[in-house]
DSSP file (Angstrom, degrees, kcal/mol; ACC not computed):
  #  RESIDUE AA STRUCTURE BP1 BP2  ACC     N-H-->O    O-->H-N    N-H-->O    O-->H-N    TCO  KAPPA ALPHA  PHI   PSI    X-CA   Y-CA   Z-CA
    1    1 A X              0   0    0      0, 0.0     2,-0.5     0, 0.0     0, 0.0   0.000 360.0 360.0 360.0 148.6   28.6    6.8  -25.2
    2    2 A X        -     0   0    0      1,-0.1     2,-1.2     2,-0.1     5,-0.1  -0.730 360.0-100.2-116.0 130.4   25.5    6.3  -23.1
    3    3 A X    >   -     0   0    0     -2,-0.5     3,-3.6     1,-0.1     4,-0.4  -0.446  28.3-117.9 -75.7 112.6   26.1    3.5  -20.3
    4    4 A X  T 3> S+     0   0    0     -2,-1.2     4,-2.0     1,-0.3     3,-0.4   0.364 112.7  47.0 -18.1 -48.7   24.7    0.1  -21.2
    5    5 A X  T 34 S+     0   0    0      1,-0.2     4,-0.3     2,-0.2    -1,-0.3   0.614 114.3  56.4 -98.5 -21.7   22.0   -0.3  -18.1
    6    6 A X  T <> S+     0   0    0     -3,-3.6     4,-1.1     2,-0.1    -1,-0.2   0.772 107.6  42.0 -14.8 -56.5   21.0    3.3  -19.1
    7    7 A X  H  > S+     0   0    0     -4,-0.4     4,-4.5    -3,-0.4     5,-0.3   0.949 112.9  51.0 -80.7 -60.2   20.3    2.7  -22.4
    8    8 A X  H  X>S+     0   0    0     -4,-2.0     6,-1.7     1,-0.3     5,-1.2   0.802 114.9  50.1 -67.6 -18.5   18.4   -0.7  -21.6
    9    9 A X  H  45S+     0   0    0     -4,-0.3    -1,-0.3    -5,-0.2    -2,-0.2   0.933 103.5  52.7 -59.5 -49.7   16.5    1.4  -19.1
   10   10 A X  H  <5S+     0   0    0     -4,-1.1    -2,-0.2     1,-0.2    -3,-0.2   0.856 112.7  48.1 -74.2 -41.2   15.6    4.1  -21.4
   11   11 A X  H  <5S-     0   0    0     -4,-4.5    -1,-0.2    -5,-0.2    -2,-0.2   0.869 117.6-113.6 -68.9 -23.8   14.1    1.1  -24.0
   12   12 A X  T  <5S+     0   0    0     -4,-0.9     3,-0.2    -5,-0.3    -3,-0.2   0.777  78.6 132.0  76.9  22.0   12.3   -0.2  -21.2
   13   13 A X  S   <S+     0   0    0     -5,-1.2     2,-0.4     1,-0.3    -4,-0.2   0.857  71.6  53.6 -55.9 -40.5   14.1   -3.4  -20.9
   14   14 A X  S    S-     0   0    0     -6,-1.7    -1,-0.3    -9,-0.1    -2,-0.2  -0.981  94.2-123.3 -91.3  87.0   14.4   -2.9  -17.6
   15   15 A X        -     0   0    0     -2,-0.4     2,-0.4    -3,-0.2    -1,-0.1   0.199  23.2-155.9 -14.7 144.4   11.2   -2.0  -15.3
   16   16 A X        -     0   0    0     -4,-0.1     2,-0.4    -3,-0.0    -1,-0.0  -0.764  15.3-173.8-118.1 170.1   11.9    1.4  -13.6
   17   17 A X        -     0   0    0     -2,-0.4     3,-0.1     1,-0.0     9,-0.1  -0.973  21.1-163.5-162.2 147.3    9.7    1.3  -10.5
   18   18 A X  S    S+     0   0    0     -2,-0.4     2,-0.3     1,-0.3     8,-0.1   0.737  81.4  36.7-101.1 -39.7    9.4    4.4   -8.3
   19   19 A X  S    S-     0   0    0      7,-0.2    -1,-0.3     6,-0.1     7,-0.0  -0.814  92.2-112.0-116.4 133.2    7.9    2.6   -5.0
   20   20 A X        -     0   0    0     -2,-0.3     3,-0.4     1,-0.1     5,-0.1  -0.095  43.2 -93.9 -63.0-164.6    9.2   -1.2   -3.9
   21   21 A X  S    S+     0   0    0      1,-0.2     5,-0.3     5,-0.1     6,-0.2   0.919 127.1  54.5 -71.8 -42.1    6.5   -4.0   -4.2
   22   22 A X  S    S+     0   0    0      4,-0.1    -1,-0.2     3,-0.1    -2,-0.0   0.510  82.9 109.9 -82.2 -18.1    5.5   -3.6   -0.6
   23   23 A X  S >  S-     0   0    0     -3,-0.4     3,-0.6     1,-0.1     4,-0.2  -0.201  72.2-130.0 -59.6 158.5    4.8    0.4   -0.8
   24   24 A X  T 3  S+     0   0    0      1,-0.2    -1,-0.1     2,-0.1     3,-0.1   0.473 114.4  47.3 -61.9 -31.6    1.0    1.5   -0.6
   25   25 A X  T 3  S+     0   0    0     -5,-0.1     3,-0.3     1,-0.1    -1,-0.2  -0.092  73.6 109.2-125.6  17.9    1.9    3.5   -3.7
   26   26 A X  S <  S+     0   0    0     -3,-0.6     2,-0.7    -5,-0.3    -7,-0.2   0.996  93.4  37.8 -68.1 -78.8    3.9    0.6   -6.2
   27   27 A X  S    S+     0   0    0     -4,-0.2     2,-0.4    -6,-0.2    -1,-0.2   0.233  92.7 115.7 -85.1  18.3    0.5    0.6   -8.6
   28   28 A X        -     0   0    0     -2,-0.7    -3,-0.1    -3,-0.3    19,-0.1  -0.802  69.3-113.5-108.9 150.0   -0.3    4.1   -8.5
   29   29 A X        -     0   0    0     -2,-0.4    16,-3.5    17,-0.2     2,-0.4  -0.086  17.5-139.9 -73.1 164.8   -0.1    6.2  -11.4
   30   30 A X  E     -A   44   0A   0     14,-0.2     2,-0.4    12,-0.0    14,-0.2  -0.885  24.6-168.8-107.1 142.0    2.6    9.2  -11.9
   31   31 A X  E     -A   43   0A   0     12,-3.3    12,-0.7    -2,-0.4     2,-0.7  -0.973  12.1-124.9-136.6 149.4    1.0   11.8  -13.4
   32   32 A X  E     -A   42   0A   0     -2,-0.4    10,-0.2    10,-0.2     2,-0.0  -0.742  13.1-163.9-103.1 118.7    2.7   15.5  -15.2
   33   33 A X        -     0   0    0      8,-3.6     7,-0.2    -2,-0.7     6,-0.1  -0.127   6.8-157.7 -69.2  10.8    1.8   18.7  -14.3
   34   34 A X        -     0   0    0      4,-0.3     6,-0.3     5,-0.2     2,-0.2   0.471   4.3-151.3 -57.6 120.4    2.8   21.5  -16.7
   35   35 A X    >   -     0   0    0      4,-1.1     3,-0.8     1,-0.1    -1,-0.2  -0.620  29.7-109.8 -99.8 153.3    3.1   24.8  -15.7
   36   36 A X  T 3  S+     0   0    0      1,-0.3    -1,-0.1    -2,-0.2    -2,-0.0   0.632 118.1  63.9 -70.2   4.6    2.5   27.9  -18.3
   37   37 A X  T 3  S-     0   0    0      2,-0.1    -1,-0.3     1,-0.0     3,-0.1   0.963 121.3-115.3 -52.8 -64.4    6.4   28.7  -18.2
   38   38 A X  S <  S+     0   0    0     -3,-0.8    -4,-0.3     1,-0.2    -2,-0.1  -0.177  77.0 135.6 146.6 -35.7    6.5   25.4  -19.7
   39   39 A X        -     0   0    0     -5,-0.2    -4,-1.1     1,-0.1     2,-0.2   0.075  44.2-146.6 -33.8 174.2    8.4   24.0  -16.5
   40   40 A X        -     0   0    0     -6,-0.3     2,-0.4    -7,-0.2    -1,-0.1  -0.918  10.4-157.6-104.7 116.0    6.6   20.2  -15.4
   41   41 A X        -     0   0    0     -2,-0.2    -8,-3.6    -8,-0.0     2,-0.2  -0.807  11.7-136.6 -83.6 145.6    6.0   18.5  -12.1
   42   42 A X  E     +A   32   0A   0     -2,-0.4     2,-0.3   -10,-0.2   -10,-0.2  -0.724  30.9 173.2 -84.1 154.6    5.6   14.7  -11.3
   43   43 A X  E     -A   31   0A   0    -12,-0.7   -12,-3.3    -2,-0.2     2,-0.2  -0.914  33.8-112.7-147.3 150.8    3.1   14.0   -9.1
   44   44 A X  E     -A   30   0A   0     -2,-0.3   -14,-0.2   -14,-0.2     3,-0.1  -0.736  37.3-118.9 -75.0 139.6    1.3   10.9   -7.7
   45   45 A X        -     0   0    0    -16,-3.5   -14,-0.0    -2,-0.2    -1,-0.0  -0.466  44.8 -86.8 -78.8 174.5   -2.3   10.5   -8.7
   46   46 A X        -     0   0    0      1,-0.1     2,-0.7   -18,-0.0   -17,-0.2  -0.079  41.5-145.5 -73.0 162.7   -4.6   10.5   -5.8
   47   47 A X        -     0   0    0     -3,-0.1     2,-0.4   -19,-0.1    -1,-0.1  -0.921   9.3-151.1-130.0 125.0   -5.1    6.9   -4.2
   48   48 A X        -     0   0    0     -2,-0.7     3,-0.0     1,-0.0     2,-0.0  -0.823  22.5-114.5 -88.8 133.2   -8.6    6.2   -2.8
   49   49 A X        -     0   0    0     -2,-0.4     2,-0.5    42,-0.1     3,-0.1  -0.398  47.1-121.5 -58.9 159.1   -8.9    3.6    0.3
   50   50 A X        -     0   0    0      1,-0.2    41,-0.2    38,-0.0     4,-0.1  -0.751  24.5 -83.2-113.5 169.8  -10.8    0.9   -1.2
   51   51 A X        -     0   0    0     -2,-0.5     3,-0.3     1,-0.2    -1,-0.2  -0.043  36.1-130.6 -44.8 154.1  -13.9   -0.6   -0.3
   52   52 A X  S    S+     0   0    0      1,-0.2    -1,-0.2     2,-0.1    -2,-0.0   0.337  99.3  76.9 -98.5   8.4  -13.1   -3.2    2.4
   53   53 A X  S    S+     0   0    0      1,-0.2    -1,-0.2     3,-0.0    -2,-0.1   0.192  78.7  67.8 -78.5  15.1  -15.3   -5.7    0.3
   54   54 A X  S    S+     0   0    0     -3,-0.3    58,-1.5    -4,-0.1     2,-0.3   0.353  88.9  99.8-125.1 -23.4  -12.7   -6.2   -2.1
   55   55 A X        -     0   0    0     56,-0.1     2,-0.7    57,-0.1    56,-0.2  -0.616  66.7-141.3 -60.1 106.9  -11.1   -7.9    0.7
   56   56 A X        -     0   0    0     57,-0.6    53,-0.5    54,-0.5    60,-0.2  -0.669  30.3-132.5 -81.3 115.8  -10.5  -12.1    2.0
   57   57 A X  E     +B  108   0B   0     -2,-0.7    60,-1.2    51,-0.2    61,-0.4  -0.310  35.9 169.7 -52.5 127.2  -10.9  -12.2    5.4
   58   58 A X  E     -     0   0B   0     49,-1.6     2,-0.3     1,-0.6    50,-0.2   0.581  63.4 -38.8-112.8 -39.8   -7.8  -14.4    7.0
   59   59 A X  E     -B  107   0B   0     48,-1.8    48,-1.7     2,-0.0    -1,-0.6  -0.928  55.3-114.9 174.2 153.3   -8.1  -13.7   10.7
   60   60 A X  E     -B  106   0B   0     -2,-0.3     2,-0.3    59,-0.3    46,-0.2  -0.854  15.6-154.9-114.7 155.4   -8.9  -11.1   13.0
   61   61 A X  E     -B  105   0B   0     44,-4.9    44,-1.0    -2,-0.4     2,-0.3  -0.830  12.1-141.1-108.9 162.9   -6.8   -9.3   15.7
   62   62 A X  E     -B  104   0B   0     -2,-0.3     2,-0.6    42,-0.2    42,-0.3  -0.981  33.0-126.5 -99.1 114.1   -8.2   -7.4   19.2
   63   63 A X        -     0   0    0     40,-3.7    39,-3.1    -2,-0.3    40,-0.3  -0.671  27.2-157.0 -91.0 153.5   -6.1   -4.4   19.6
   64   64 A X    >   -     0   0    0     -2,-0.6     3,-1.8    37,-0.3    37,-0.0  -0.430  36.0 -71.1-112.1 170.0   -4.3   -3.9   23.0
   65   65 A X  T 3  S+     0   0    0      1,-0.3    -1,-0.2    -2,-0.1    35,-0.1  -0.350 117.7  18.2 -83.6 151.4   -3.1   -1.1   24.8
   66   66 A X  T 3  S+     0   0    0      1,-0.2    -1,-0.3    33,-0.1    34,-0.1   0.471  81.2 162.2  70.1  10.0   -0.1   -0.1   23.0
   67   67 A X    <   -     0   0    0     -3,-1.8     2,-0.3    32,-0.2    -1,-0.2  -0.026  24.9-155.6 -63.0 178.1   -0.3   -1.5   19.9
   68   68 A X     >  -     0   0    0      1,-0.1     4,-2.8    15,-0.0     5,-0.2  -0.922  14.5-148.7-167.2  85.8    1.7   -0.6   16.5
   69   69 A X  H  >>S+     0   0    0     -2,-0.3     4,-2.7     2,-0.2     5,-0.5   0.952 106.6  58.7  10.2 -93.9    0.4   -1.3   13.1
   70   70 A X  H  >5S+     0   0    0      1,-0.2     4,-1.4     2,-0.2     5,-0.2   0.858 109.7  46.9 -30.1 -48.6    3.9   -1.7   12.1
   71   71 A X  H  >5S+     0   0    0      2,-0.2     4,-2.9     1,-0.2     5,-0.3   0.931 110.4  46.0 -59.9 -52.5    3.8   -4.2   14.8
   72   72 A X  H  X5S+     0   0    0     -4,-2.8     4,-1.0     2,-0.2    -2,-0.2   0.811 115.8  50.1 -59.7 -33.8    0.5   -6.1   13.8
   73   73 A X  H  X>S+     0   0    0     -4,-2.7     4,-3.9    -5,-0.2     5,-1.8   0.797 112.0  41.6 -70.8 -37.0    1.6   -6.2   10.1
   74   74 A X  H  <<S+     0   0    0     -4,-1.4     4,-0.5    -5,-0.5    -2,-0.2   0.996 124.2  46.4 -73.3 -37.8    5.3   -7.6   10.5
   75   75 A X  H  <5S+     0   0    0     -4,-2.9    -1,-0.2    -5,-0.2    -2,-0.2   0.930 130.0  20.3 -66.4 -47.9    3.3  -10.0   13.3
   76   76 A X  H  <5S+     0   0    0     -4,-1.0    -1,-0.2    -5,-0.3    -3,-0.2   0.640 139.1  34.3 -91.3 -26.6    0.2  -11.0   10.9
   77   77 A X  T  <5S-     0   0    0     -4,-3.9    -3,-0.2     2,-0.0    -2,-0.1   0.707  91.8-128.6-120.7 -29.7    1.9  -10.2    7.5
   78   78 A X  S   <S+     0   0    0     -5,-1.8    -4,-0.2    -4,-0.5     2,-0.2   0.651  93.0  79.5 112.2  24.8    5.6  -11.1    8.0
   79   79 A X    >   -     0   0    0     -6,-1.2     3,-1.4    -9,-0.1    -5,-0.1  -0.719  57.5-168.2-167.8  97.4    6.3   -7.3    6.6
   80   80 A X  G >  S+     0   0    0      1,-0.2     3,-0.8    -2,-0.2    -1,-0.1   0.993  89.7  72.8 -56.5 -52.5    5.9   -3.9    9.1
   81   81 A X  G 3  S+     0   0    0      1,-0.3     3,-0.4     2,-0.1    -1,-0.2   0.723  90.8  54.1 -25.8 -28.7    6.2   -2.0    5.7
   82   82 A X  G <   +     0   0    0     -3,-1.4     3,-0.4     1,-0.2    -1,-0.3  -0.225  57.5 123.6-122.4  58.9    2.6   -3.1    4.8
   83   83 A X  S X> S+     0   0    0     -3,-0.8     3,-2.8     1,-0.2     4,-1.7   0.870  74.8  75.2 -83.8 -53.2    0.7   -1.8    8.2
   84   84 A X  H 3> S+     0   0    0     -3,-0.4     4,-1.3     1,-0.3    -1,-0.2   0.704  87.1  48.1 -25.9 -39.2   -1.3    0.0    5.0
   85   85 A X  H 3> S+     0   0    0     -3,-0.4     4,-1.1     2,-0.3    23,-0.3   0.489 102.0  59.8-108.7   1.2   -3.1   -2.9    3.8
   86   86 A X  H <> S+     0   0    0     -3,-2.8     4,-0.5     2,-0.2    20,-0.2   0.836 119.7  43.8 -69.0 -60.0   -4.3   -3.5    8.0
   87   87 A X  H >< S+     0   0    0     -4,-1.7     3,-1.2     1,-0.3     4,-0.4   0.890 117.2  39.0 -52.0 -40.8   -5.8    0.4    6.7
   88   88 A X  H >< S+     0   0    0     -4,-1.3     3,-1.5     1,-0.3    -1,-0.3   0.950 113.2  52.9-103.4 -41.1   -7.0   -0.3    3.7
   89   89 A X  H 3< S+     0   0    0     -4,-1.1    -1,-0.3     1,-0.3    -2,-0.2   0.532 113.2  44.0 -72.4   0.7   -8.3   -3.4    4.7
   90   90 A X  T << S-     0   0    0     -3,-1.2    -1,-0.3    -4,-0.5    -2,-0.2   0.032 116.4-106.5-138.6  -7.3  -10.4   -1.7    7.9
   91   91 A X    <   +     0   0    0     -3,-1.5    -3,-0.1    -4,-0.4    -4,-0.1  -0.035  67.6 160.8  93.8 -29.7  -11.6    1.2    5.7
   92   92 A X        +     0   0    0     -5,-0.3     3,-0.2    -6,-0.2    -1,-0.2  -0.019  30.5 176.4 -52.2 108.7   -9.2    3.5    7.4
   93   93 A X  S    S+     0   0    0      1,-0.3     2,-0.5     2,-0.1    -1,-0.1   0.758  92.1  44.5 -79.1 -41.8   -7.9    7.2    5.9
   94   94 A X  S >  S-     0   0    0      1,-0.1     3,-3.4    -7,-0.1    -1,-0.3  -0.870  79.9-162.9-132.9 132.0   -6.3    7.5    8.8
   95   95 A X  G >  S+     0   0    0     -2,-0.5     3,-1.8     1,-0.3     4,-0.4   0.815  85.6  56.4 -57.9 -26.1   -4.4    4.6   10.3
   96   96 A X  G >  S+     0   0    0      1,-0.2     3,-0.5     2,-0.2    -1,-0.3   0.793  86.6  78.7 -78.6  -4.8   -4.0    5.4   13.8
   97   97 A X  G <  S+     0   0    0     -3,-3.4     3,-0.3     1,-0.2    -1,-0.2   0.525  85.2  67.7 -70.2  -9.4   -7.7    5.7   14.0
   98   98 A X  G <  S+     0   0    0     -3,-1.8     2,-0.9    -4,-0.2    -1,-0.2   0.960  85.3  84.9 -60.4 -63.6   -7.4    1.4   14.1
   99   99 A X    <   +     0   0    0     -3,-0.5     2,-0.6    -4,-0.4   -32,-0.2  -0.044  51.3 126.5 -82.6   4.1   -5.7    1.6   17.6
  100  100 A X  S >  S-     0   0    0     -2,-0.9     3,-1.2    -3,-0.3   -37,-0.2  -0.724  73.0 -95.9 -92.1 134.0   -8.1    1.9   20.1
  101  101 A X  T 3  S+     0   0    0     -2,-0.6   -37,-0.3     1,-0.3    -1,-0.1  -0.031 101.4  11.2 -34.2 110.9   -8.1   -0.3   22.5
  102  102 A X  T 3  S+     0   0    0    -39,-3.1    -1,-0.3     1,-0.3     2,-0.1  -0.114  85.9 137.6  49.4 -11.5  -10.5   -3.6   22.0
  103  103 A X    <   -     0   0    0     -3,-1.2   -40,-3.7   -40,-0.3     2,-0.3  -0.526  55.4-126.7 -84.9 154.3  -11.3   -3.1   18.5
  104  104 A X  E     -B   62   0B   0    -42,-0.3     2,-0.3    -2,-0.1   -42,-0.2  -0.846  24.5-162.3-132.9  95.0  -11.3   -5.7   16.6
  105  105 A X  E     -B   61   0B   0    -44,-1.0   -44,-4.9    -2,-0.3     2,-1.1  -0.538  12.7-136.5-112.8 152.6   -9.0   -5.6   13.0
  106  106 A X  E     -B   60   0B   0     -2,-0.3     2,-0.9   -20,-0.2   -46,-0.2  -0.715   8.7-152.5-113.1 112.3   -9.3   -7.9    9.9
  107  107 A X  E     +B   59   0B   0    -48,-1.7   -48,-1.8    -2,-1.1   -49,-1.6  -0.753  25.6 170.0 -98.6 131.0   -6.3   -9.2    8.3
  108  108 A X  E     -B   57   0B   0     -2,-0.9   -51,-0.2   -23,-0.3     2,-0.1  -0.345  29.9-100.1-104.1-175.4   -6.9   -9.9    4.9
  109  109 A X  S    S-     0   0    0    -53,-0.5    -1,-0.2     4,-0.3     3,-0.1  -0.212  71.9 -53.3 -79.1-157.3   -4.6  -10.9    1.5
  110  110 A X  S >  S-     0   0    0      1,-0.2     3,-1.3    -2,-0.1   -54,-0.5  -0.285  78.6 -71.9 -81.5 169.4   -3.9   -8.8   -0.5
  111  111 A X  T 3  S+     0   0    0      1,-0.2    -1,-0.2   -56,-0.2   -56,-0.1  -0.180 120.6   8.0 -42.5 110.6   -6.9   -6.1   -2.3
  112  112 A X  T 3  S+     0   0    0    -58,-1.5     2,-0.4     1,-0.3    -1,-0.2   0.484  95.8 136.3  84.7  12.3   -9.0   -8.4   -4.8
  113  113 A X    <   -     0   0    0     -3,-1.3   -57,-0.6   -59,-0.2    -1,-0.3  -0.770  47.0-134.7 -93.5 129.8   -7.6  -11.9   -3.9
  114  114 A X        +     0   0    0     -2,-0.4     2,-0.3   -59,-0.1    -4,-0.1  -0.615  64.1  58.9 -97.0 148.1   -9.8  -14.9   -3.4
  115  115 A X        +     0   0    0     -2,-0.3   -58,-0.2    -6,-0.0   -57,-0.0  -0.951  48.9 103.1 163.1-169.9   -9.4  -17.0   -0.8
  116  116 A X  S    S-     0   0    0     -2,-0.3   -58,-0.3   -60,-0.2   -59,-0.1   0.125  73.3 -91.2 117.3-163.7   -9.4  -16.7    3.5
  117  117 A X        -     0   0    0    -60,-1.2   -59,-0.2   -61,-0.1    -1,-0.1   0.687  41.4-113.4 -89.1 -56.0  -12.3  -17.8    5.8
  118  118 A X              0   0    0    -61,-0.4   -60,-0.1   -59,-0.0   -62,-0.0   0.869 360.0 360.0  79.1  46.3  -14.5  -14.5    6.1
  119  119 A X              0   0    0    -63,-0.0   -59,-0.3     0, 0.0   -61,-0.1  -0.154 360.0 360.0 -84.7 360.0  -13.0  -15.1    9.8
């Protein structure tokens, strides 16, 4: 006998979710490899930064020596976990490339939400 929250899993009663809400990777697709043994891998499909026009401007920050992402998000976004969407929102592939000292970051909402200043 197959155990009840199993079952309703397997029907899709129940959402499976690989990544929490808050991950950089929650909406991205899983995609299957097959190899000519037959064997399969999961993979994530690739994730593109997205245009930073997609973006509502909320405020901007100056960063200062020492600064953290992680820091700027839990401070500006109430969540370190989402220092990604500081990247995504700043065009940035790679995040630590934000950090230099005086430049000038845009905290947005989230990707394709209307709203904010333009601030």
């Amino acid at each position: 006998m197959k155990n009840p929250l199993q079952q309703m899993l397997e029907a899709g009663v129940i959402p499976t979710a690989a990544f929490p809400a808050n991950s950089r990777y929650a909406a991205t697709a899983t995609q299957t490899y097959t190899f000519a043994d037959g064997r399969t891998a999961s993979y994530l499909a690739r994730r593109f930064v997205p245009d930073p026009a997609l973006f509502s401007v909320i405020g901007q920050v100056q960063v200062r020596q020492n600064d953290r992402l992680d820091l700027i998000a839990s401070t500006y976004l109430g969540d370190p976990i989402l220092f990604w969407r500081i990247a995504d929102a700043n065009g940035a592939v790679r995040p630590a490339d934000l950090l230099t000292e005086g430049n000038t970051l845009s905290i947005t909402l989230p990707q394709s939400v209307p709203g904010g200043t333009g601030a």
